[in-house]
N, C-alpha and C positions, 0 to 999 in steps of 0.2 A: 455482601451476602452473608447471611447468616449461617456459620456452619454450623452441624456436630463436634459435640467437643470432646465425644467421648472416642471415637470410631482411630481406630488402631492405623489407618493411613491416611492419604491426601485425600479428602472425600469431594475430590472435583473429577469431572470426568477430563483426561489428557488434550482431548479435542473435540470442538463438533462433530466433527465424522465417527470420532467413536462413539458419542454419546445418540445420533443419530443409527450408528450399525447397531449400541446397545437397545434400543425402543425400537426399532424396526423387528430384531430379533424378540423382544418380549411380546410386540403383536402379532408377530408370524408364527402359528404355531400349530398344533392340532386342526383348530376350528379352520384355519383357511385350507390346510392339505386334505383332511380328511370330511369336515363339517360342508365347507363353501359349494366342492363338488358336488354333493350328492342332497344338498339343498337345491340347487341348481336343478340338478335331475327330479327332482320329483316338485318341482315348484315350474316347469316350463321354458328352462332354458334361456333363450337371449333377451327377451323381454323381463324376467325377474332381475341379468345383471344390470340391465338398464337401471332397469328402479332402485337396485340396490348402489349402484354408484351414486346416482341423487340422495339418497341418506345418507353415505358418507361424509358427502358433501354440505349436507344441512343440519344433520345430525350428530355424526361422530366428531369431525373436525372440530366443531364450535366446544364441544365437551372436553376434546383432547388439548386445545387450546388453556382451557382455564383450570384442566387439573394440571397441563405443566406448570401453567402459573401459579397457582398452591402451592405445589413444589418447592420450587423455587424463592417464590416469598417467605416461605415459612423455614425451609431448608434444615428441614430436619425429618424422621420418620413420619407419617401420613397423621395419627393423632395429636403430635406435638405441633406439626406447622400447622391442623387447622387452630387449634388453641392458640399459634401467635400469630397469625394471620387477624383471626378472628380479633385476638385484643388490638391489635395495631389498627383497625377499621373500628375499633370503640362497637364491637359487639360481644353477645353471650360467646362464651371460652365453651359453651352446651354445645356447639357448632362442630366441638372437638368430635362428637359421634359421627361424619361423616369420614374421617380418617380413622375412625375403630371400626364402624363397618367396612370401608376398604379394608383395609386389613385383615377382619377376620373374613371377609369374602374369599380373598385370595388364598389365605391359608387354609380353608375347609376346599377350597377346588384344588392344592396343591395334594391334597389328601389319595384323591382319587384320580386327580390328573396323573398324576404318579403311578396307580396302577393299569390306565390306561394304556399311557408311553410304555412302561413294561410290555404292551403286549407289542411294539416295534421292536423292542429287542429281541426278542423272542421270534419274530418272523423276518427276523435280518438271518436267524439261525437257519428256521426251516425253510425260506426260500433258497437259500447256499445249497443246503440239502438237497436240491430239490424236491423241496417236499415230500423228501421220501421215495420218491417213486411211484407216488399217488398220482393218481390218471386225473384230467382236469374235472370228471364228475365227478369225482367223491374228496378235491382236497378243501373244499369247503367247510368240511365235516372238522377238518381239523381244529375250526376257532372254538365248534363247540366242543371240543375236547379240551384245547387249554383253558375255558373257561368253567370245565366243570372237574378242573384240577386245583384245589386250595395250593397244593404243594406248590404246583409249578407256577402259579402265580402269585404268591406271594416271592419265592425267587425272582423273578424280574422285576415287583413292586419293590424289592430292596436292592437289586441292584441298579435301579434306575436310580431311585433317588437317593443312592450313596454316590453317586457319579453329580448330581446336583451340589449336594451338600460339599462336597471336594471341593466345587470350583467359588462356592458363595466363601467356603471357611478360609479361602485366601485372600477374601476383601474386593477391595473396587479393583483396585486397578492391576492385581497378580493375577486376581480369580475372574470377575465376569469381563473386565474388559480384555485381557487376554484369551479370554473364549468365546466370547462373540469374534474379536478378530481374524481369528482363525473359520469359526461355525459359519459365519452368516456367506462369506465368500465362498466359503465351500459348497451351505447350501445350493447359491443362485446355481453355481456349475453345475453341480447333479439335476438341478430343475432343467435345465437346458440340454445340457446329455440326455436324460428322460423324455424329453419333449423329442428332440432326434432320433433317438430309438420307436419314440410312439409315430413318427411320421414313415418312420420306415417299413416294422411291421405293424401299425397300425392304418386303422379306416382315419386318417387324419382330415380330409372334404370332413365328412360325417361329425366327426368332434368341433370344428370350425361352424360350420353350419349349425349345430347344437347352440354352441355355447354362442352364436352373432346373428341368429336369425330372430326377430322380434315377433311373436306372436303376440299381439296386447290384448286380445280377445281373454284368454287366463289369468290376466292380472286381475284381482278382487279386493275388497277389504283386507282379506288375510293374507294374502300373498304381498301385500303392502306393508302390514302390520310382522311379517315373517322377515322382510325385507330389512325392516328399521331394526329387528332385534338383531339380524345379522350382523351390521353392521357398526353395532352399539356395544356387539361384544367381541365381534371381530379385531375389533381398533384396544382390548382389554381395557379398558378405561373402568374406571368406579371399582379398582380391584386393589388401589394401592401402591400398584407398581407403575406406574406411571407419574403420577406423585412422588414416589419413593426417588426414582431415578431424576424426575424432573428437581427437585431437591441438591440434585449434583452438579446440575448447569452454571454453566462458566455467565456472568450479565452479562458478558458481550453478545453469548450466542441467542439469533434471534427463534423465539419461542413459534411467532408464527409461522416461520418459513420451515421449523421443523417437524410442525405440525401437520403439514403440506406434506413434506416428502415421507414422512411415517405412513400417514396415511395412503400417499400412492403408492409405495412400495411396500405395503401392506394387500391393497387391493392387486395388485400387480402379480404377489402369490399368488392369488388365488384364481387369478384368471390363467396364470402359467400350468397353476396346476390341474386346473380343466382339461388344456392345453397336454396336455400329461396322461391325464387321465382318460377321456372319454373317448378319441379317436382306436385304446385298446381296449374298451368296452364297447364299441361298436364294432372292430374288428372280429368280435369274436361270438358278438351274437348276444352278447351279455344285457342286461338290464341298466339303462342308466339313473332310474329314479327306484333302485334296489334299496334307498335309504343310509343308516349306518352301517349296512354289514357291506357295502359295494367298497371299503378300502380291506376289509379281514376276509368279505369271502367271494367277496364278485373279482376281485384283481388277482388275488392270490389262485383262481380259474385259468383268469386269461395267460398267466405266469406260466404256470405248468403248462401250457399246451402250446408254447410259442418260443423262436429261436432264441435265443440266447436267453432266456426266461428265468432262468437259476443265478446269473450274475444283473441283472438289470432287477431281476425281483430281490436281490437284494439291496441293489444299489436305491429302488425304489424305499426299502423302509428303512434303509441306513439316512434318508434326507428326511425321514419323516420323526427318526428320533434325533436327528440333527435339531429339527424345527422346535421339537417336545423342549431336548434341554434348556435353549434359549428362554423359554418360555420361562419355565418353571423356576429357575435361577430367580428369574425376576420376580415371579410370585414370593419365594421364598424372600428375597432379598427385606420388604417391608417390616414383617417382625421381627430381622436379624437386627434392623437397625433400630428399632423403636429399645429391644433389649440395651442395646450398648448406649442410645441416647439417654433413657429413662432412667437404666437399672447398674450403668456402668461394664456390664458386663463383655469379658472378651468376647470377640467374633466367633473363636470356634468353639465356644464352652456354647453359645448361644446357636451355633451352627447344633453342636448334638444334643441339646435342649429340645428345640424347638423340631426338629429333624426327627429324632425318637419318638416327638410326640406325633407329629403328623405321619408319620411309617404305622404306628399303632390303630390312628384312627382310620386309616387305610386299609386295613385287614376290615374292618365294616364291610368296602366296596368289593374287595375278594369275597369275602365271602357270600355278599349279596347275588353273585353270580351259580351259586354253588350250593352248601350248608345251609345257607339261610337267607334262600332264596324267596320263601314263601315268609318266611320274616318282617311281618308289617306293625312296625312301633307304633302307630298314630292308625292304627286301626279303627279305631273308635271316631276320628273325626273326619266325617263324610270326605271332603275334598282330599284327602292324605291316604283312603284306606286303602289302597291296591297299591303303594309305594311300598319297596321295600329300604333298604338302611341307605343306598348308592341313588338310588330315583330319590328321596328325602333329600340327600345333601345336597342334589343338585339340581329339584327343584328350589328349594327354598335359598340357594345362593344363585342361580342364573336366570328366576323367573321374579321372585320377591327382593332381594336384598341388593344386587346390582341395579338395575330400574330404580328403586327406591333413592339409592345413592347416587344415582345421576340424576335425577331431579331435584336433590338437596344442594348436590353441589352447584345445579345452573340457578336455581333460584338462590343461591348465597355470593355468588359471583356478579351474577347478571343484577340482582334487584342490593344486594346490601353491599357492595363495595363501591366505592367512588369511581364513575369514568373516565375522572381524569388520572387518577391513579393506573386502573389498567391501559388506558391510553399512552403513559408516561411508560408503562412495561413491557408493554405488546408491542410495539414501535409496526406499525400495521404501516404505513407511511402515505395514508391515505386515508383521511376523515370517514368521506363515505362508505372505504372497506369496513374500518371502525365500527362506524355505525351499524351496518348490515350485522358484522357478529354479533354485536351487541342485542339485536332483534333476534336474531338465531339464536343468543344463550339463556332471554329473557323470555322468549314463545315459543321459537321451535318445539329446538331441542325438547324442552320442558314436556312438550304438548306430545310431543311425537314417541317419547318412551312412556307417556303417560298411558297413551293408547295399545303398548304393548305391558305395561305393566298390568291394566284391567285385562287386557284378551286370555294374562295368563292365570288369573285369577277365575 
């Protein structure tokens, strides 16, 4: 395997199992604690997670499969390995733009992911608090006040992501893999603790029944096409950091089999955190398809008016910025290394490079919420004009630029490189599983984000 030659330590991951807790924790993240639920809730409950397991499974997997292998063939930052990948298959090095869009995909969503996560530190604070001593009807009020504080949230936007940049500035194996090893265990427990708390004083029948009872009468075209996006960006795949990571893989460890367990222990959050979530929204009267605001202001409700509500609502967004870090580390991690591959440069000169600049572009997404709020750059062009600077970036990296990049990369896998090549790498140990992904990375896949790429357009 091809290493980096520039990168400041052993650019291999120690073990399977860390390299697995590492990709586990960069797919767990926001979109499954905060996103998965309250998709769930306004999309129908146990018939939408039906369907969305089928897309992981036809879907995500087959995608997540062949960007480890990029990865790893290439074994180096996401534009460089598709460039040697690509020459070693005697094709265009042009190929190289699906590892530049990875990458800048990740790094404009690290932008704002970052001031996202800021708002879990920030309600690790006020839930401790209690809230103040805000009565459960009016502590809702409170997201809209931290959000139409520049101050106080650009504070959390920088203290989050100088807690990121610490752990990536120590490298592989001081900085993420000794913080996954400690995070990801931690998280599963607080999931489980949270989940015991919500059976206790929560409606837990109610949350059970929600999230396992199958109504298919609601499933539609969109709820299909909602379904695939979930789970295409659930799994982070076409963002770099999975590539990035997959690049660190040891050849003995098998690609498919860790494509499997990412995957189910990916989905396994989010069904945990249903599990978590909705038996205290139905305990309490609350809205379960309330949208995005059901983790900042429908829980932070149920919080305040239930026992122990001040230590579990904190314990609740202490797992949630548990989740955030893991994530973002890995976001980050792709242009850390493309620097030190490409440009030679140290890990932490490239750590507060690239770090400073993405904290910078970050203040956009602050202030989107606030100052310049009504601030519509791309006013003039009919589909863009009600976006302000925070709706921009993430439309055009989670509805255009992701999709886009997972269909480059399954038609460059699936239709331009040798079968028996990935057959020789993927060690599947079964022809006709083989072959099945094979149709999965050549049509599905291809076909199935194709239908979410037009619906968001």
């Amino acid at each position: 395997m091809t290493l980096a030659v520039s990168n400041e330590d052993n650019q291999t991951w120690s073990s399977g199992v860390t390299f697995i807790l590492a990709a586990v924790g960069a797919a767990v993240g926001l979109g499954n604690i905060w996103k998965f639920p309250f998709v769930v809730g306004v999309s129908g409950g146990g018939a939408f997670v039906l369907v969305y397991l089928g897309c992981v499974v036809f879907v995500a997997v087959p995608i997540l499969i062949a960007e480890l292998w990029l990865g790893r063939r290439g074994g180096q930052s996401p534009p460089v390995a598709m460039r040697v990948v690509a020459g070693k298959a005697g094709r265009s090095r042009a190929w190289s733009v699906i590892g530049w869009m990875g990458m800048l995909v990740g790094y404009l969503i690290a932008t704002y992911y970052s001031v996202i996560a800021g708002w879990t530190l920030a309600y690790i604070v006020k839930a401790g608090n209690g809230f103040g001593g805000a009565g459960p009807a009016t502590v809702n009020q409170q997201f809209d006040e931290l959000l139409a504080n520049p101050g106080a949230m650009m504070f959390w936007h920088t203290a989050f992501i100088t807690i990121a940049l610490l752990i990536v500035g120590r490298g592989l194996r001081d900085g993420i893999e000794s913080a996954v090893k400690f995070l990801m265990p931690a998280l599963f427990v607080m999931l489980i603790v949270m989940i015991g708390y919500a059976a206790v004083e929560g409606d837990f029948a109610a949350g059970v029944d929600f999230l396992f009872s199958a109504d298919f009468s609601k499933i539609d075209g969109t709820i299909v096409l909602t379904a695939i996006g979930q789970a295409f960006f659930s799994i982070s795949v076409a963002m770099g950091l999975i590539m990035t990571y997959g690049s660190y893989v040891p050849k003995e460890v098998s690609l498919t089999k860790s494509a499997l367990i990412i995957a189910g222990a990916d989905t396994l959050v989010a069904i945990l955190a249903g599990l978590m979530i909705f038996p205290l929204v139905f305990a309490n009267d609350l809205d379960p398809g309330s949208g995005p605001g059901l983790i900042f202001r429908t829980l932070p409700t149920a919080f305040a008016g239930m026992k122990g509500g001040a230590v579990f609502g904190s314990l609740f967004f202490l797992l949630l910025a548990f989740a955030a870090v893991t994530s973002i580390i890995a976001i980050i991690e792709p242009i850390v290394a493309y620097a030190e591959d490409k440009w030679g440069m140290r890990r932490r000169n490239a750590c507060v490079l690239f770090g400073f600049l993405a904290w910078a572009i970050g203040l956009a997404t602050v202030f989107s919420f606030n100052v310049w709020s009504d601030f519509t750059p791309l006013s003039a062009l009919r589909p863009f004009a009600d976006m302000n600077m925070f709706a921009l970036i993430d439309y055009l990296t989670a509805n255009l630029m992701m999709p886009l990049g997972g269909i480059l990369m399954a038609v460059f896998v699936g239709w331009l490189i040798k079968p028996s090549v990935l057959a020789e790498d993927l060690s599947f140990g079964s022809t006709a599983l083989f072959k099945v992904w094979l149709w999965m990375i050549r049509v599905v896949a291809p076909l199935a984000i194709l239908g979410v790429l037009y619906s968001s357009l």
